[in-house]
C-alpha positions, 0 to 999 in steps of 0.5 A: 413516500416520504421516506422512500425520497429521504432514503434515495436522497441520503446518499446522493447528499452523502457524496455532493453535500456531505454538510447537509446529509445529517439532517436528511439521516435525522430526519429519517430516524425522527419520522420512524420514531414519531410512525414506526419503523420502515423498511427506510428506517435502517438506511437512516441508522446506518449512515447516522452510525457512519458519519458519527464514526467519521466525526471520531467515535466509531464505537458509538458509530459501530453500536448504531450500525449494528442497530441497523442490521438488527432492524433489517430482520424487524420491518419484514423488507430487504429493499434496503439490505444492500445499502446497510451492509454495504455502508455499515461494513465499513465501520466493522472493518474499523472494530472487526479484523479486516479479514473476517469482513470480507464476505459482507460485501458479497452478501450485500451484492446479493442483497442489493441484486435481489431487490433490483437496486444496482447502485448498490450492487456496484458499490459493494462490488466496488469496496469489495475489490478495495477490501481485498487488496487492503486485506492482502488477497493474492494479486491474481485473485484481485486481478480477476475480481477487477475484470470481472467488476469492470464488466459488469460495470462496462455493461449497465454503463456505471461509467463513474464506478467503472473508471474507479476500478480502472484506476485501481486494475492498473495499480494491480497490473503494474505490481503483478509486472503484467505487461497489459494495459487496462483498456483505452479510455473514450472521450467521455471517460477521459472527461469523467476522468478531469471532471469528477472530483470522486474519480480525480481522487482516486486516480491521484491516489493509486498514481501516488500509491504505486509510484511510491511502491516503486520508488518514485520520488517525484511523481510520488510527490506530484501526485500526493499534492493533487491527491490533497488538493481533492479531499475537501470535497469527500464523504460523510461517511466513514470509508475503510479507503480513508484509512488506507489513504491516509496511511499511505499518504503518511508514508509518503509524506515522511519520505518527501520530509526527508528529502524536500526543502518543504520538509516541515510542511510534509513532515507535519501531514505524516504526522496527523496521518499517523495520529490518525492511524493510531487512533484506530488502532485503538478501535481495531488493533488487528487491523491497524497497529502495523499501519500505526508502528510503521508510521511511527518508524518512518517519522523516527526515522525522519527525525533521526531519532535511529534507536526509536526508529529500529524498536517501531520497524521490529514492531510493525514487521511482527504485527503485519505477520502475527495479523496476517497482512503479508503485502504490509509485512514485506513493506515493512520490510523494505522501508527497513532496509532502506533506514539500514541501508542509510545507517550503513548496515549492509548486513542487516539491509540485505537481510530485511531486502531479502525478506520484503522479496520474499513477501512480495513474491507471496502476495503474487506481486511480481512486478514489484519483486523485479523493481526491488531486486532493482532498487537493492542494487541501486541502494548498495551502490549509493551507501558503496559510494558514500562510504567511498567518499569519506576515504581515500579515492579508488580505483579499478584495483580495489582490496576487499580488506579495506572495506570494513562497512562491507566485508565485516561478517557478510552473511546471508540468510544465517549462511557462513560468511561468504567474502571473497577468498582472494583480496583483489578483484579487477573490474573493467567498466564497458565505458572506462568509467573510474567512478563507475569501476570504483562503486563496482569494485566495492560491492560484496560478492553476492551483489555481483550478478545484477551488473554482469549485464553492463559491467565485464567483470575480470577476476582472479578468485580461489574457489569458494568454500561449498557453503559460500557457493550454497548460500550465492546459490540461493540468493539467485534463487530467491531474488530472481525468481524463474521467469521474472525479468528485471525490469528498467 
């Protein structure tokens, strides 16, 4: 009976008092060293081997982990089956490819089901979801799996879990670019939402995460803020969700670094995110050396140390792709092309722009290609206008051969060069405005179509070589996806 109690009890303390919960585990592995092994017993390894892999050794943690499972098969029950998995793959996540993982939570959902203990069930139905995501399962699969977890949850009235998969469903729909809203809240999730210190978490981190993926520089920063302001209370354990924050959370920070008056306070939380990504990287490098180089990148780039910054981008887009995390792959992408878009290298932007679209549209994240084609734009006007700047000011006429930042070798996708076969294009802003007809007059051709929306575009241009309107062609075609409206 005692060790059903301690066994209830250690996850409860986990949670609320993460300081206490080892002596509960340590009482648990002493009762079964001094009687025998228990059909609690494992519970007791399992969370002894994930707060010792949050203390820093996840190996030592990973070997007590893997005792558990192996006890699981001895003491003749599987009452506690769904508790060991789910904690313990979590750790295995850290040394095992991400990947390869996935199935665990599922077996231990059938586990915890068979056994009647639904706490667990919806725990590994919970992680399951976050696994998925970070492991870059399709977005439409993902969506369904929310659906189908919120029902579940909605049913057996798991409010606190369900109001967590609620925060991260509307995180899938915004990058999907579906129009539907998650469900409204009642008063009582809406207090579950301003009172739970687990859910507050989660909420400010999917608002920071996905402002951040859409390019919101202050909501990101709010929302970082309150995410921080919510971590002293957390876990004993060890949650692959750790990681994930952390390494966007670092992102983040190198990002406010650069463009806040605070920028030694943010440029110093990036760095601990980083360090703590490379070391588990050393523990897992299929899952977190992208995470890890793309880190580093970003701080290079903060410190304007450029030539490290091009060498640690290079190494994070060829680690995401050889470890198949295709939603890191296009990230990479994207925070290069901005870094080349900064240095100037329109050339080398468009291409890693191109890219990133590419990869977003494979992972199924539609919403964020549109915001993308978007801020593409967005970006090429503001190098345009930099570059603008520092020369002689411009007006509706502009020559193309004055430009050398633009029109130098244009390419696209390895197509041949695709500039203008005229020297002037005249543009007429609907407004009149000199400033806005001067940015627009110097974008290359191939960034017309965006603005024909809201600019009249007037030109006298001899015909295109075939190529040149081959390679235009399938910039449309690629950037702008049937059916995908962009979105403002």
């Amino acid at each position: 009976m005692a060790m059903k109690f301690l066994g209830k009890l250690e996850l409860g303390m986990a949670q609320i008092m993460p300081g206490s919960a080892p002596y509960v585990m340590q009482r648990i592995i002493q009762l079964s060293l001094l009687h025998g092994m228990s059909p609690v017993s494992p519970i007791g390894f399992v969370h002894l081997g994930s707060y010792i892999a949050k203390l820093g050794d996840i190996s030592e943690g990973y070997h007590y982990v893997k005792l558990a499972r192996s006890l699981l098969d001895k003491v003749g029950s599987r009452e506690s089956a769904g508790e060991v998995i789910c904690t313990g793959t979590h750790i295995r996540s850290y040394i095992e490819p991400l990947q390869a993982t996935l199935e665990y939570h599922n077996e231990g959902y059938t586990a915890a089901m068979a056994s009647g203990d639904i706490i667990q069930a919806a725990l590994n139905n919970l992680f399951s979801l976050g696994s998925s995501f970070l492991a870059g399962v399709n977005l439409q699969t993902t969506r369904d799996k929310c659906a189908e977890s919120i029902n579940f949850m909605h049913e057996r009235k798991m409010l606190i879990f369900m109001m967590n998969i609620k925060c991260f469903q509307h995180s899938v729909f915004k990058l999907i670019g579906m129009d539907e809203k998650p469900q409204c809240i009642s008063a009582e999730e809406e207090n579950i939402l301003t009172t739970n210190k687990s859910v507050m978490r989660t909420y400010n981190y999917q608002k920071a995460y996905t402002s951040f993926m859409f390019r919101l520089y202050d909501d990101s920063k709010n929302y970082a803020e309150k995410y921080l302001d919510c971590i002293d209370s957390t876990w004993a354990n060890l949650w692959l969700q750790h990681a994930s924050q952390a390494f966007h959370m670092g992102l983040i920070s190198f990002w406010v670094a650069r463009n806040s008056r605070e920028g030694q306070q943010w440029h110093e939380r990036g760095k601990r995110s980083k360090l703590a990504l490379k070391k588990w990287a050393e523990s897992s490098k299929w899952t977190f050396e992208n995470k890890w180089y793309l880190l580093e990148a970003e701080e290079s780039y903060c410190g304007n140390n450029f030539e490290v910054a091009k060498l640690f981008y290079e190494k994070a887009i060829s680690s995401a792709k050889e470890h198949k995390f295709v939603h890191e792959e296009a990230l990479a992408y994207e925070l290069a092309g901005y870094f080349y878009v900064e240095l100037r290298d329109t050339d080398k932007a468009m291409e890693y722009f191109l890219l990133a679209h590419e990869k977003y549209h494979d992972w199924g994240a539609f919403g964020k290609c549109d915001s993308l084609f978007n801020n593409i734009s967005q970006s090429i006007i503001a190098e345009c206008a930099t570059a603008r700047s520092e020369r002689e000011s411009l007006i509706g006429t502009y020559n193309y051969q004055e430009q050398e930042v633009i029109l130098q070798n244009l390419k696209f996708a390895g197509k041949k060069d695709m500039t203008n076969g005229s020297n002037e294009v005249s543009v007429v802003n609907n407004r009149g405005d000199e400033k806005s007809i001067a940015m627009c007059a110097s974008l290359p051709s191939i960034l017309f179509f965006p603005f024909l929306r809201t600019v009249a575009v007037t030109a006298t241009i001899e015909k295109r070589q075939e190529s040149g309107n081959e390679a235009q062609n399938e910039f449309q075609r690629r950037v702008k996806p049937q059916g995908m409206a962009c979105r403002h």
